[in-house]
Structure formats: C-alpha cells, structure tokens
N, C-alpha and C positions, 0 to 999 in steps of 0.2 A: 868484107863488105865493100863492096864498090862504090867509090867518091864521087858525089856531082855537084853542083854549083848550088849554091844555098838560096833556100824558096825565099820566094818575095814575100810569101807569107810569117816567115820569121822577123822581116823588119818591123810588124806589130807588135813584138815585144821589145819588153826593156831589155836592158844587158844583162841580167843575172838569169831575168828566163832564157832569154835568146841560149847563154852559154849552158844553161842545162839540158837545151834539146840539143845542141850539137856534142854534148857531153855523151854519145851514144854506150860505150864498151866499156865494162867491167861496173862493181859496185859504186851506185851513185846515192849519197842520201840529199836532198834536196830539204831543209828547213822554211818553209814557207807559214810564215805569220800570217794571222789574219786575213782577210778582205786581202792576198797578195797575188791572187790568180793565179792560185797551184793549180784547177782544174784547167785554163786554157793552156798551163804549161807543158801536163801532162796529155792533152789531147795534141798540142802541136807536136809533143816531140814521138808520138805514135804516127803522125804525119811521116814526121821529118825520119822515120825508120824505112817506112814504109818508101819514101821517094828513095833513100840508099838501094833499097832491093830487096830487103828482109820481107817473107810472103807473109801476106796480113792474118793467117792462121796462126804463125807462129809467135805473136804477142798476145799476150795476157796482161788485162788491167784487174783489179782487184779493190775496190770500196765497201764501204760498210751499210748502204742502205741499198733499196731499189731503185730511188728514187735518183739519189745521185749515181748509180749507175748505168738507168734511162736518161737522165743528161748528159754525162760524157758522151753513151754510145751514140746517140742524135750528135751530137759535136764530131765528135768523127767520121761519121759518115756524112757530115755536111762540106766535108774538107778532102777526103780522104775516098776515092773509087773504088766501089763493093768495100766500104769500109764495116759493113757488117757481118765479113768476117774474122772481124778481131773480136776475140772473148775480151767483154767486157762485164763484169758480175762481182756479185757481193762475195766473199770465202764462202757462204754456204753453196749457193746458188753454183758456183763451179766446183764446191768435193761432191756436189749430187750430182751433175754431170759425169765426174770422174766415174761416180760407184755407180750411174745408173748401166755402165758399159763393164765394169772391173772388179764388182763386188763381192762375189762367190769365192774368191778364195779367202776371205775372214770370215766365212760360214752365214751369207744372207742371198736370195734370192732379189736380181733387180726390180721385182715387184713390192721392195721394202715399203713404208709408209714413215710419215714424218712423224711423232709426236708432240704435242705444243705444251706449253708449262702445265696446265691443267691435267692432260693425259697423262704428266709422267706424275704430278703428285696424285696422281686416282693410283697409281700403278703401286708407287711408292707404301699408300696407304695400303692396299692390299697386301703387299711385301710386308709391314708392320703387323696388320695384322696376324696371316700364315706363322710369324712367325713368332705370335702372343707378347710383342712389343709394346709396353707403357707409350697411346700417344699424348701424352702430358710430359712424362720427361722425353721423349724421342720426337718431336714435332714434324710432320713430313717435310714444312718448307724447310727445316734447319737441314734436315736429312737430305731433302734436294741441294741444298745449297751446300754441303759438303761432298756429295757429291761431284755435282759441277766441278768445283774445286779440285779434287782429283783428275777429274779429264783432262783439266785446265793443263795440269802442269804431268802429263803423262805417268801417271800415278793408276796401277790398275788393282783390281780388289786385294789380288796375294798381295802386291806391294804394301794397299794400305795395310792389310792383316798385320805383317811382317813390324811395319812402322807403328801400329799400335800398341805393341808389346804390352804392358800390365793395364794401360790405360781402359778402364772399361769403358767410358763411351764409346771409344774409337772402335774398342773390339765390337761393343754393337752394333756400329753402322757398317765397319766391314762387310760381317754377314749382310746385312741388309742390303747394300752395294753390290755385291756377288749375289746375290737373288733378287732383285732389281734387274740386272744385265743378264741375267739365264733368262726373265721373261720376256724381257726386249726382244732374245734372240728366237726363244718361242712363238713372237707372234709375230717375229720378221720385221719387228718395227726399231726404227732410233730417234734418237731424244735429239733436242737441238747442237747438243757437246758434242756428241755421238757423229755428228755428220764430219766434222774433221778431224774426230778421233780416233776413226773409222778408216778412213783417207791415207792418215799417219800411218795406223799400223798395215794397210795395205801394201804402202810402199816399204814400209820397213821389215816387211815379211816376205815380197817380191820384187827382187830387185830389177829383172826385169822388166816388171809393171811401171814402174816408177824410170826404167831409163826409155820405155816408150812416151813419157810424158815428159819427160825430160827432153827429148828430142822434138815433143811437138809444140813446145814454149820455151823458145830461145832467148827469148823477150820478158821479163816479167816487170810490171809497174803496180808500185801500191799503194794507193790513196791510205788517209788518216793514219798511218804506221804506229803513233805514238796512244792508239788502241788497242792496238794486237796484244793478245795472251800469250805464254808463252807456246803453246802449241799451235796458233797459227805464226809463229815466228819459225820453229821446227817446221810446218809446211814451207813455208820459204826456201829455207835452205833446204831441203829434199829438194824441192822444185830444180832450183837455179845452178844446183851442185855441178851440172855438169859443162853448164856456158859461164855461169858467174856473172851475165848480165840482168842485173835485179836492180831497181831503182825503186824506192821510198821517198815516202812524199807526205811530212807529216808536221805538225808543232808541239814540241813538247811541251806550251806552255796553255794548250788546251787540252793536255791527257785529264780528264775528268773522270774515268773509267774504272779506277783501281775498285771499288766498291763489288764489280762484276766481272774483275779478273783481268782486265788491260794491267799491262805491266810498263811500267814509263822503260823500263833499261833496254826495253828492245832497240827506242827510238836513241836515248842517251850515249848506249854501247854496240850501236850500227857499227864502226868501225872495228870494235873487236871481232866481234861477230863477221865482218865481211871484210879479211885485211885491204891495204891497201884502196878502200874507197875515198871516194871524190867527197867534198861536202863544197852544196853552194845555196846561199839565203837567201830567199827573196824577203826582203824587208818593205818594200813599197807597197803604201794601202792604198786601193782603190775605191775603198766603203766609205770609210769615215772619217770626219773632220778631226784636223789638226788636235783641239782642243780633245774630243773622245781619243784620239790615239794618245795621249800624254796622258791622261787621268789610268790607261788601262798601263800604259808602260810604268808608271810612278807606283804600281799596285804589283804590278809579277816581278818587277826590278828584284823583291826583295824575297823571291825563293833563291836558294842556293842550289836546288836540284835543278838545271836546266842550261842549255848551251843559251849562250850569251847572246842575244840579236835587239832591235831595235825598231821598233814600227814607225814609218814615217810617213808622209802624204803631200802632195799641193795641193789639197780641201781646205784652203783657209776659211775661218768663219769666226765671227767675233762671238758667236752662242757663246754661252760658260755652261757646263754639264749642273744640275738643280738638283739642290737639296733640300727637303721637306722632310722637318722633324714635327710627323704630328702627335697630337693630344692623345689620341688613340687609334684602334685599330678601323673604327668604324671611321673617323676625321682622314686617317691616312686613305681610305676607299674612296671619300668623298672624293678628298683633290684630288687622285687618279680622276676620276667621272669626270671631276669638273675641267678637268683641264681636257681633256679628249674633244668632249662637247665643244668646248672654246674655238679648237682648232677645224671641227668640223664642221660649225656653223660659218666658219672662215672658209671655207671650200677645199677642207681635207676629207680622206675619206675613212672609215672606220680600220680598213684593212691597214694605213699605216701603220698602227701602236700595235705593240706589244708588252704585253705585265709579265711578266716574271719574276721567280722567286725559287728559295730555294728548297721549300716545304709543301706541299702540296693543301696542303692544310687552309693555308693560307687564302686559299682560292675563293672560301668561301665567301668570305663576305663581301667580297671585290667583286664577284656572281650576283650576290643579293642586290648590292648598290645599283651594279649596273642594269639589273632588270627594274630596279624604280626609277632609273634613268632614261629606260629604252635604247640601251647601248649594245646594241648586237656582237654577241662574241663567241667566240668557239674556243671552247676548254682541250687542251688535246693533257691526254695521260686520265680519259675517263673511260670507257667501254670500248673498246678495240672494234669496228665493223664486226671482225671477225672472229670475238670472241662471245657475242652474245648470241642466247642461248639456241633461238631457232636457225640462227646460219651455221655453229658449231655443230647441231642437228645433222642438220644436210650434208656438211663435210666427212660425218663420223659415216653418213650411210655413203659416200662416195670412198671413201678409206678401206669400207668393208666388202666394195664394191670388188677393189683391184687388189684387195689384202688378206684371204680368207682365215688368216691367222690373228687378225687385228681384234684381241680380245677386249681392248678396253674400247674400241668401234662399238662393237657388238656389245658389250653390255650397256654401253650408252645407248643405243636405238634398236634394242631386240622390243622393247616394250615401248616405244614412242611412235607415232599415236598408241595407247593401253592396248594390249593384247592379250591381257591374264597373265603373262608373265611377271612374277615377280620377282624378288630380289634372293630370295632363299633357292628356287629356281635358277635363277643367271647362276648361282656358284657353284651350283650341280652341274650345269651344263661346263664350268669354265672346270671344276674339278676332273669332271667324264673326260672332257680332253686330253687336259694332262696326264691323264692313269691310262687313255689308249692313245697319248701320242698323236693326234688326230689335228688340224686345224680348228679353230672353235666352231666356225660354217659348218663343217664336211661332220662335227658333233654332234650339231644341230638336227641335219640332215637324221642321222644314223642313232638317236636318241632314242628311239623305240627297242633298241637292246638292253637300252640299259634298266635294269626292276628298278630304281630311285625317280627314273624320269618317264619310264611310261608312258603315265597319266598326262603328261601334261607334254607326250609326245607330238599330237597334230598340230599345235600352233608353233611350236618349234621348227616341225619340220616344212611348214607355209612358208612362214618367213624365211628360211633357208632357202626354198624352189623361188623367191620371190628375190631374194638378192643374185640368185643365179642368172634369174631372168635378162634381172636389168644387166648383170655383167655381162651379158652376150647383146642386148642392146649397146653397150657402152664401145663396144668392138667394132659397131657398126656407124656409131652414131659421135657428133664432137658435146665437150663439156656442155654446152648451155641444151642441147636437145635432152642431156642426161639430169641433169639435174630439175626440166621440166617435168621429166617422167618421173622422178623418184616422188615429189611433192606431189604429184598425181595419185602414182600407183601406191605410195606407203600409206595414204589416209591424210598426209600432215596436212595438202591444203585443207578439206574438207574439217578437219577437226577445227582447223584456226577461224574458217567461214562460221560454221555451225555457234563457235564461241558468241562469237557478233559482237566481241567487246572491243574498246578503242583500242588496249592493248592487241589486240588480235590481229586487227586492221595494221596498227602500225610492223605487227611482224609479218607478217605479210608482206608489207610494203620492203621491208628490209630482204626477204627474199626472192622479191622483182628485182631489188638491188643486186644479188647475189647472179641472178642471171644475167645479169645487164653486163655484168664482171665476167662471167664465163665468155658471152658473147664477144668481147671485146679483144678475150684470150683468142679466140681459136682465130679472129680474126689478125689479129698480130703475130701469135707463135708461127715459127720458121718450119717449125714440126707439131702441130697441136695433138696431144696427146692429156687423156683421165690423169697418169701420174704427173706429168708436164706441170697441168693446172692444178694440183693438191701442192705441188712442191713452190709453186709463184706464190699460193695466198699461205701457206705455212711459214713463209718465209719475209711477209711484211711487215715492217715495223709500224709505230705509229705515225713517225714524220714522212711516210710513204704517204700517209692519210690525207696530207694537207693539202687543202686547194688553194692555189695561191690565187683565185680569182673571186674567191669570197669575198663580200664588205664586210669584214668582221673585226673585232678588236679577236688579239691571240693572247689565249691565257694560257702560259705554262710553265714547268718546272726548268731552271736552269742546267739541269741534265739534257732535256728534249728541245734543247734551242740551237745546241750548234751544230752548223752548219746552214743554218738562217739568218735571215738579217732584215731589218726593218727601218725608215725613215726615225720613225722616233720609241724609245724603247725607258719602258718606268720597270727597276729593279725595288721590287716589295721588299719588306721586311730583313733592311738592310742592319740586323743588330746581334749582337752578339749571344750564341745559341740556336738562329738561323742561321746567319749567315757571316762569318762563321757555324757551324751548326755545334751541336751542345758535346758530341762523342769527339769532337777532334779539339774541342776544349780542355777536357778533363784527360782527355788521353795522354795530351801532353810531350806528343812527337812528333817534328818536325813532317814527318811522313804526311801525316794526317793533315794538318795544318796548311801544306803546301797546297796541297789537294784544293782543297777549300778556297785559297786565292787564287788558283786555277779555274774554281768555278765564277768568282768574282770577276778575273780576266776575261770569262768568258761571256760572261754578260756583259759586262760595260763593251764587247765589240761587235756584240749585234747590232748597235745602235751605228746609223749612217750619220743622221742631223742633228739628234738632241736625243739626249741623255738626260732621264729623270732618276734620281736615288731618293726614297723614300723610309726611314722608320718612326714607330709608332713607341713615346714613352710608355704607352701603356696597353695590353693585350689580353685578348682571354685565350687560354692556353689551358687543354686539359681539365675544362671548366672554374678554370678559376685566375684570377688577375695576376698577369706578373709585368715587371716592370723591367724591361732591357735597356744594357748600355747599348749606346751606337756601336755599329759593329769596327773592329781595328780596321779594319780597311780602307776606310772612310779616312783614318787620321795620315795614311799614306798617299794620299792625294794632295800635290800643291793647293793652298787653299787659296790663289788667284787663278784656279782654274773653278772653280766650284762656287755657284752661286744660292743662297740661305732663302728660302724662304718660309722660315721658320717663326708661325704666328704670336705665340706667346709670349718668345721674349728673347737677346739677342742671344748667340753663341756663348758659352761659358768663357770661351778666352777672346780677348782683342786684337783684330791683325793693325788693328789701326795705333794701340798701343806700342808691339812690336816696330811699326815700321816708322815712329816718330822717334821712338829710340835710335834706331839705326841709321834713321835719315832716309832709309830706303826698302822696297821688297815688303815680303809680310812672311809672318810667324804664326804656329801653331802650336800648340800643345799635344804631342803623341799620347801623353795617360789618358785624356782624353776621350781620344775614342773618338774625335769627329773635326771635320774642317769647315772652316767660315769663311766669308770675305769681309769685305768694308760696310757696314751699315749702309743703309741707304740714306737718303737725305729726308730729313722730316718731313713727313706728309703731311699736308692740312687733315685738321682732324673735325671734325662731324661737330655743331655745335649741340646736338645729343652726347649724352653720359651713358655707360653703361659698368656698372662694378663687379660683373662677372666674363669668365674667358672659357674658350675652347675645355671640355674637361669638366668643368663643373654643374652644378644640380640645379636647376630650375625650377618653377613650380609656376605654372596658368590656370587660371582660374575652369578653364573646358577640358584641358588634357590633365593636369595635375603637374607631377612630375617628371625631368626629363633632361636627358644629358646633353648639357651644350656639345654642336659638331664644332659648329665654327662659329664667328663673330667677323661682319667682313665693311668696313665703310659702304654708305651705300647716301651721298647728296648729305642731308642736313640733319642723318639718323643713322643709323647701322642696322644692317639686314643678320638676323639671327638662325642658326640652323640648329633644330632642336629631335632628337632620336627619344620616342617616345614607343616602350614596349607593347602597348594595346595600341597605339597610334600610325607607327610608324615616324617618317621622319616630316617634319614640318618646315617652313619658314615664318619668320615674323619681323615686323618691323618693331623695333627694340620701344623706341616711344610711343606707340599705340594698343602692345598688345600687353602690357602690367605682368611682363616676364620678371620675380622675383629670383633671387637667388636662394637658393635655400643652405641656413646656417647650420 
C-alpha cells in the first residue's frame, strides 16, 4: 500500500482513534466503550484506507441493523469520493448479496425468497404435523429455537442425529430439522439462520467461490463484534483468510445477546482466533456526564468475564443519578409521568426520555398512566410495520410473485380476499406437489389432473394465471407500481373498502404505508429490483423503526435500547427477578448473572444528562402481589453518586452514620440490595396532619375505597393521590376531602 501524508481530517480525533485508523494492516480488535465514537472511528479509518490507495470496492463494513448501516454509509460518503462503493451492510444483507450471484451450487435457485419467524414456525408446524408430532410436548417455537441453535453453531441435521444418540427429544427434532430443511429447499426458500448458513457452506464446499470473494474484500471491518454467533465469526475468518486484514469493533461489556446465540468469546478470544493482533480502547465518552459514566463503571467493574477498560469524560455536572423506591407499581408509573411532565412544562420535549426496563410486561401500566397523563409515547417491541397482518399479506403475494415454489406464500394468500379455497384444499394442492415434484404455482396451474382436486380445479387454476400475470408485470414494472396492482387486481383493496369498518380504514392506511416504502426503495436502490425490495423489508429490525423526529417519550425493553441514547433515561423495575431477572437467579452461574449486569451497564449508558433508577416494593406480577428486594445492582453503585428520593421513609442504612464514624466518605450496606445518600434537611412541614402514606387504603365518602399513590406537601395541607378501580386516579386536598384511612 502506498504512504501519504496523514489527512487533516484525522486531527478530529483523539489519539487512541487517530492510532486505530492509521493502524491499517493485519488483525486489529478495537475495544471501544460506550458513547466513545467507534462509528466515526470506523468511518474515518475507511477514509483513511481509501486515501492509501485500497479501491473503495474492496472494503467491507459489516453492522448489525440497517439503520446504523444507513449511517455509516451517509458518513462515508460525506468524506470519502464515490464513497458508495464500499459495501457497507448488516451480515444478512451482504451473504444475500453473495447468494444472490453464487447460490446454485448449495442446490437453490437465485430467485430464493427470505422466510421471517412466523413463516418458518407455519413451516415447522406443518413438519410436526407430516410427521404425527405431539405439539404439547414438541412446541414449534422450542423446535425453532433449537433449531436456530444448530445453524448457530454449524451443527447440520446428521450431526444433530449423530449428537442425539439415545436422547429421544433430540432424536425427535433431528428428524424434524431434516424435514424442515428438505422443504425450505422444496420451495427455494431460507430462514433468517439459513442466510449465513448458506453462505458458510458455499464457501466451504467452493473454494473457488470463496477465494473470488476473498479477493474482492481485502478490507474487512466489523461493527458490534461482541454480538456475533459463532458462525458469523466463521464468516469472518473464511472471508479475511487470505489478506488477514479484518478489524472488529466492539464492547464486550455490552454483549447482551447470549439469549439469541451472540457468543461474548468471539470478542474475548479475538486474539486467539486472529494471532498476532493489535488491541486499542477508546475509553473516552462523548454521551454522558461524569457522574452516569461512574455509576455504570462501579456496576460492570464487577463482571470477571471482560477485558479490563474504563469509561471517562469532560461532562462534568454536579446532577447525581435518582433513585425512587416507590410504594408500588402504579406510584413508581406515577413519578415517571410526573417528573417528564415537570421537565416538559419547563421547555423539554417529550422525545428526550426514555423508560426502560427489562420485562416487557412492565410497560403496561407506565402506558396506562401516561395516557391519563396525555403523555405521547411510542412502545417499540409491539407489532413490527411489517409484521402485521394485511402488509404480511402483500409481502406473501410479492414472494409468490418471484417464488413459484414458495409454499407457505401460497398457502398464506391462495384464499385472501376468500376464494372457496380452503384449508383441506391448500393441503391437496401442497401434497399434489410434492408427489409430482411440481412448484406449488405450476400445481396450481396443472390441478385439473389430479381426481382429488378436480372439482375445485378452476379457482386454483385463476389464481395461478393471475399470479403469473402480475409476474410478467413485475418484469416490467418497479416495486411500488407492483404492489399497487396486486391490492387492485387480488380483491384485497376492494374487500378492505366494502368492510367500511375503522379497522379497515386503518389497514388500508398501513398499506399506503407499504407503498410509500416501496416508492422510496426504487427510488434510492442502486439496482431496484422485486427481490431487492423483499430482501430490505425481510431484513428490518425494530430499531430500523424509530423516528428519531418524533415528540414521543420511548418505551422499551433494555435489549432494544442499544445503540441509542437519550438526554434523560428512567430504568423501570430495577429489583431483583427483573432486573436482575428471576432465571439467572436461581440458575446460579456466573454466566448468567454477568449477562444481566450487562444489561444494567447497558441502560444506565443510554442516559447523556440524568439518570433515573426506579423500583417498586410492591407489584402485581402474574395476577397477584409480590414484593421485590432492590435489585443488587443498585448496592454496587457509590452511594455519593445516587440521590434517594424515596417517600416513605429513609434508606434502611445511614451513610451519614458511616461517615461520622470515619470522619469521612460514606458507607453502604451490600446485603442490602440498595444505595442512599445523606438525608436531606428538614422540610417545613404543612401545618395539616395526615396519618396515612403512599401504600395504604383510604375510604371517601363519593368514591369509597382506594389506594394511596402518593402524599406530597402542598402550602398549609398536603395534595393526596388516590387510584380508585371504578374511578380511576384522583387528587384531593388531605384537609377538605374527609380521606380516612381504612384500619
């Protein structure tokens, strides 16, 4: 590679970046924490290859959404001349590349079609059934889910057989597994696994293939590393095998993944795996204040599974991260609301905050509040765009469009809008298939030979001439003109019109959506193409979803948050059995356990300004009351970083005790389970009385009964908040409204 004089755009970075992008040749693993600017690292140093000489074809970036892989690529080509020819894509999105050109010799036709979780459990289930499988003891999703697990770790049916030896579950899913993958390969379709499982054994069966791709990514860089499976870590190394220039780019101490097959030792045992590589940390945060980077450092300090580093900042801020131990589940929803509201009416905006937690469950009532609050928010980990029912619809009839093998298409929309087709019918036709070896379309078609299907030969054979139709439109025509005509010509607008119900209207609505997304493709694709656009929306996750221009509060699951970040960020249901959760309690291995403060690390560094930690003594849980310790996480947090604002009554232990003993500093109690600070100073108190608190039963003379939220100072009385089941929730002033307590 040819030397030249170092870009002035590298003086933007710090020194640990800077020395990674001039770090060009051989294995490089780059540890970069938090909010530390691994994506401009990795966008400069594709720059900085790029001014050496290396042709901009021959790097490959590699991330795990679309969304941060439409960012980098804008990033580089804002820097970087015809920077849009560097592949820049998620592993899926580049092994469908590979197979859309390579596929045929692992026996598929480049007209393959993608599968998504739902089509492969329809497929599954059918496999269970053929083959008079219990689904009570065999469940599809457990069956998908070991599955998966197989591909994961290149594990193929005879293996498992083999590995199953006397064990009869195992021997059962075998077969299942091996007839599962015979009709994937019948209908020319693959599952999500499948697309780099595929990939793998391509290369591993032509070597050839694999040193033409070898030679056309000399370059390889890979965002979030310490997610990969072990078979996308085997892609890697096939990939890099023959230059050895592979750079990772990842934090081991936000692998949160193991749950769905990320393996932390890819990122841990980088050096084994790639001898002789480089390691350099970026430890400097650019997100979050001093005090957030030390509550999350004082919390992962105390895994043992993880390379050693340190998050640091010049964010000073005198904030202290907030702790709220409420009354219950509905008091901890409250002070969420109320404090949002506080900030907003101050001149923030909804889109700052972010709730998080680590049960989905959770959600619920923190939804409820906020809708009697008027607090706008967006739930993300609820209905995918693209998985609800009438755009799955239209996908399936675009699948069967360029698929004519794609049985589980075809039996999803042979009868949508109703055709007389039913379901005794679809299994004939899918059975006719299989016994002449036929596409299920080309079945369809040719049904009149068969004496079973005869009778119910002419709407079969419509809808066959009618998907044919539009395939030869689709030839002619780009994604959004096609999927106008399918909602045309198949009946669905009309059926959805004629319905005239809200529901209707709103699907409808979602399928202008659907267009609006087509349009947007053919307009952006470099090559717009039918499979082009199946393989982009098959391939979106839900944080692809998010609008960052929304006024919304973000409610979601601490899995679905990182690589986001938000001015101020409330962690829900911070106790122990959520968060920690209850399986990696009782399991009782450090594995597990890690994991869990992994996700805790990963919440508290969403947060840029202020950090709220909220749990609840008391919850309703699987319909009935249970009462959680604070979670341990909490008690690993200096508790002069952490400020109490916990109603009822102080901290179980005193740091103000501690530090009179000592003279100095403050103390905590780890069995515990929670950290505190110094009392505040005595408030003037209300020359009103009130003998009840947060928690307890009430009775009014209009509403009756009803559980105190809160109880809050309010001038020369106290403002009372009361959750009332036929009521809803109330306020009252303590001295006017004859709130008794009830004994």
């Amino acid at each position: 590679m040819k030397e030249q004089a170092t870009s002035s755009f590298l003086d933007q970075l710090n020194p640990a970046q800077r020395e990674a992008c001039l770090k060009t040749e051989g294995p490089l693993l780059i540890l970069a924490g938090a909010g530390s600017g691994k994506t401009r690292t990795i966008v400069y140093r594709m720059a900085r290859l790029v001014e050496l000489g290396v042709p901009r074809y021959s790097i490959l970036a590699i991330t795990f959404t679309n969304k941060a892989a439409k960012e980098m690529k804008e990033r580089v080509e804002a820097i970087v001349p015809d920077g849009r020819d560097v592949w820049v894509s998620t592993f899926h999105s580049a092994c469908v590349r590979i197979l859309r050109q390579d596929i045929e010799p692992v026996g598929f036709t480049k007209s393959f079609t993608i599968y998504d979780a739902d089509e492969s459990l329809k497929l599954i289930s059918d496999c269970l059934k053929e083959l008079n499988t219990d689904k009570e003891k065999f469940k599809p999703k457990a069956v998908a889910a070991a599955i998966s697990d197989c591909k994961d770790n290149l594990v193929s049916p005879s293996d498992y057989e083999r590995q199953a030896g006397t064990d009869y579950r195992a021997g059962v899913i075998s077969g299942i597994y091996r007839l599962y993958q015979n009709k994937l390969r019948s209908a020319n379709a693959l599952d999500f696994d499948d697309i780099i499982a595929r990939t793998v054994e391509l290369f591993h069966k032509n070597p050839e293939i694999l040193e033409k791709w070898q030679n056309r990514f000399r370059y390889i860089m890979v965002d979030e590393y310490q997610d990969t499976n072990t078979l996308q870590c085997v892609l890697i190394k096939l990939l890099s095998g023959k230059h050895g220039n592979v750079c990772v780019v990842g934090d081991d101490d936000q692998s949160i993944y193991g749950w769905r097959g990320a393996n932390i030792r890819n990122i841990l045992e980088f050096e084994k795996d790639f001898p002789g590589a480089a390691v350099i940390k970026l430890e400097r945060n650019y997100r979050s204040t001093k005090t957030i980077l030390e509550c999350a450092n004082s919390v992962i300090k105390n895994n043992t599974a993880r390379s050693r580093k340190s998050l640091w900042t010049e964010r000073e801020s005198e904030e202290k991260a907030v702790f709220y131990h409420a009354a219950s589940d509905f008091d901890e929803a409250a002070y969420i609301a109320r404090r949002i509201k506080e900030a907003t009416r101050a001149g923030g905006r909804f889109s700052d905050f972010a709730v998080i937690y680590r049960v989905n469950a959770l959600s619920r009532i923190i939804e409820e509040t906020f809708v009697k609050e008027s607090i706008p928010y967006s739930l993300f980990g609820g209905v995918n765009f693209y998985e609800r029912r009438e755009v799955r619809d239209i996908l399936a009839y675009l699948k069967l469009i360029v698929n004519g093998r794609d049985a589980v298409a075809f039996s999803r929309v042979v009868n949508v809008p109703k055709r007389g087709i039913g379901p005794a019918t679809i299994a004939k036709i899918e059975e006719y298939a299989a016994e002449s070896g036929k596409p299920v379309l080309r079945a369809a078609m040719d049904c009149a030979d068969s004496p079973e299907l005869a009778r119910k030969s002419a709407p079969l054979r419509r809808f066959a001439e009618m998907i044919e139709e539009l395939a030869a439109f689709a030839r002619e025509n780009g994604a959004m003109e096609l999927i106008e005509r399918v909602i045309a010509v198949t009946g669905y607008k009309t059926a959805l019109t004629e319905e005239g119900t809200d529901e209707a209207a709103d699907r409808l609505e979602n399928l202008n959506a659907l267009i609006s997304k087509a349009k947007e493709y053919d307009r952006a694709a470099e090559e717009p193409s039918l499979e082009g656009f199946l393989t982009e929306v098959s391939l979106v996750s839900d944080i692809d979803l998010i609008e960052d221009s929304d006024n919304r509060v973000a409610l979601m699951a601490i899995h679905r948050c990182k690589g986001l970040e938000f001015p101020v960020v409330f962690i829900a249901g911070a106790e122990e059995g959520l968060l920690p959760g209850y399986r990696s309690i009782i399991s009782d291995t450090p594995k597990e356990l890690e994991e869990e403060r992994r996700l805790a690390y990963v919440g508290i560094t969403r947060a840029k300004d202020k950090l709220y930690i909220t749990a609840a003594k008391k919850r309703e849980q699987a319909g009935r009351i249970v009462y959680n310790k604070v979670s341990r996480f909490l008690s690993e947090i200096p508790p002069d970083l952490v400020e109490s604002e916990d109603h009822r009554e102080a901290f179980m232990a005193r740091k103000a005790e501690a530090a009179q003993k000592a003279g100095r500093g403050t103390a905590y109690r780890k069995d515990t389970h929670f950290a505190f600070t110094l009392p505040k100073a005595e408030e003037k108190k209300p020359a009103a009385s009130v003998n009840f608190a947060a928690g307890d039963i009430v009775t009014h003379m209009k509403y009756g009964a009803g559980e105190v939220l809160e109880v809050r100072s309010a001038g020369a009385d106290y403002e009372v908040t009361v959750r009332y089941e036929a009521h809803g929730v109330k306020k009252f002033m303590a001295a006017l409204s004859g709130l008794k307590k009830k004994e």
